[in-house]
N, C-alpha and C positions, 0 to 999 in steps of 0.2 A: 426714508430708508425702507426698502423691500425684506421684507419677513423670508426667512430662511426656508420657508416651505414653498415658496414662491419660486425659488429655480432646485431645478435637482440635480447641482454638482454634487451634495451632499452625501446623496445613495452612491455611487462610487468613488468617492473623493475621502477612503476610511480605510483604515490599517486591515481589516477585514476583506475586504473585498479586493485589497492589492497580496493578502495572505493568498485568496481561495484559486488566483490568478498563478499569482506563483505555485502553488502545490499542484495544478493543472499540468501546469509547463515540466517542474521535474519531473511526475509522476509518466508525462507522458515521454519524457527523454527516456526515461531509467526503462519503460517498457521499447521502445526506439532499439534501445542498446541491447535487450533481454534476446529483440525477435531475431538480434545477429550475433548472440554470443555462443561460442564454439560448442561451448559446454551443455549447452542448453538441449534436451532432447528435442530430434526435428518437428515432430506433432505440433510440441507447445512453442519451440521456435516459432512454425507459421502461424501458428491462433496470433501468439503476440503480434508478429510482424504487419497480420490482417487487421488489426485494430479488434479481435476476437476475446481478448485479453483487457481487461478495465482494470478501472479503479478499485473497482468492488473485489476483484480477484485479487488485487494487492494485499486486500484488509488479512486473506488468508497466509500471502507470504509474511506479511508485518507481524502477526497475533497468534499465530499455532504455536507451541513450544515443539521443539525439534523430537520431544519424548512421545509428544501428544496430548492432545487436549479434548474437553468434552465440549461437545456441541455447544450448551448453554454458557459456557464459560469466554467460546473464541465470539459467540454471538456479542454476549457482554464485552469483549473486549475490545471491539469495534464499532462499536456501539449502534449493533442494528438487531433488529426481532430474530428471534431462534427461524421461524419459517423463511426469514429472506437468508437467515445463514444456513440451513439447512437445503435452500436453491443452490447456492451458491457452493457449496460441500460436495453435493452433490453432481453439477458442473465437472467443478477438478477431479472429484471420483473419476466421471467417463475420461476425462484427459489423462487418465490416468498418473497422477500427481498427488492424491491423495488416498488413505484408505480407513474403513471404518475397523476399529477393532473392538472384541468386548473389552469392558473395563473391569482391571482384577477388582478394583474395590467392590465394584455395585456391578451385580449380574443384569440389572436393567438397562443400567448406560454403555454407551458408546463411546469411546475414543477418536478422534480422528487424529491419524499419524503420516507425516509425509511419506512415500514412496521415495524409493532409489531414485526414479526421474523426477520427483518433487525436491530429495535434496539437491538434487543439481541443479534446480529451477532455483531456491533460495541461495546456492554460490551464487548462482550468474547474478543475481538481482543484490547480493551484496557489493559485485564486482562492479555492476551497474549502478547502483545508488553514490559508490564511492570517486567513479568517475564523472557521475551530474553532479556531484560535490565541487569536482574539482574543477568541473566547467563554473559552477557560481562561481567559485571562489577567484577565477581567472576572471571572469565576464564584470565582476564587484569590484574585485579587490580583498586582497586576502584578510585586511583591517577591517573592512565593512563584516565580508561575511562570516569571519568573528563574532564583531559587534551584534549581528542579526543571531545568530545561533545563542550566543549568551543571553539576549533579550529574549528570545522565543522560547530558552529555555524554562528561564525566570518567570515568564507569564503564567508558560504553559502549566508550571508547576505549583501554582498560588491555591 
């Protein structure tokens, strides 16, 4: 009997690596749909549309609170270093989608707050995420991706 290290179905043959496969795929639908959606200001239409627009710019639509949030908080929330979120803040600043404000609490901090053409960017990416939903749930079955959503939730949440 050959020892399991001995072939490598293993390293992709794992709920994990069919996860990081799938979040790939919608993430790149939901941005597919962003770079055509009406609402969407043209600028960041085309970044999206160019593949200009990642994943990493998602973390900012998924994690900013619509009030606003502090640097260190959406970094944590996303879970990357204040300097790659503070790039990446930065980015959307020039795209004009994001803005810094002071923070009434603490005259040191910053807030960042989406812009007029950033809340338009998180409609469309609502509008978008709910229609890659609806493609899973067509492409699965609506019982399965149920099934997947209560399990992912259940794990995620342990």
């Amino acid at each position: 009997m050959q020892s399991p290290l001995h072939t490598d179905t293993w390293r992709t043959n794992h709920v994990g690596h069919w996860l990081r496969l799938a979040l790939e795929r919608f993430d790149a639908r939901v941005l597919a749909l962003m770079g055509s959606h009406p609402a969407v200001p043209l600028g960041l239409a085309n970044l999206a549309a160019r593949g200009q627009v990642g994943a990493a710019h998602i973390h900012i639509t998924r994690h900013l609170d619509l009030q606003g949030t502090r640097l260190t908080e959406l970094a944590a929330r996303a879970g990357m270093t204040k300097q790659a979120m503070a790039t990446l803040v930065g980015q959307c600043e020039a795209w004009g989608m994001v803005e810094r404000l002071d923070d009434p609490a603490d005259a040191r901090a910053k807030r960042i707050r989406f812009t007029p053409a950033g809340l338009a960017w998180v409609q469309a990416y609502q509008d978008a995420v709910q229609q890659a939903q609806a493609e899973l749930e067509q492409s699965v079955g609506p019982e399965v991706a149920t099934v997947i959503t209560l399990g992912l939730e259940a794990y995620a949440s342990q």
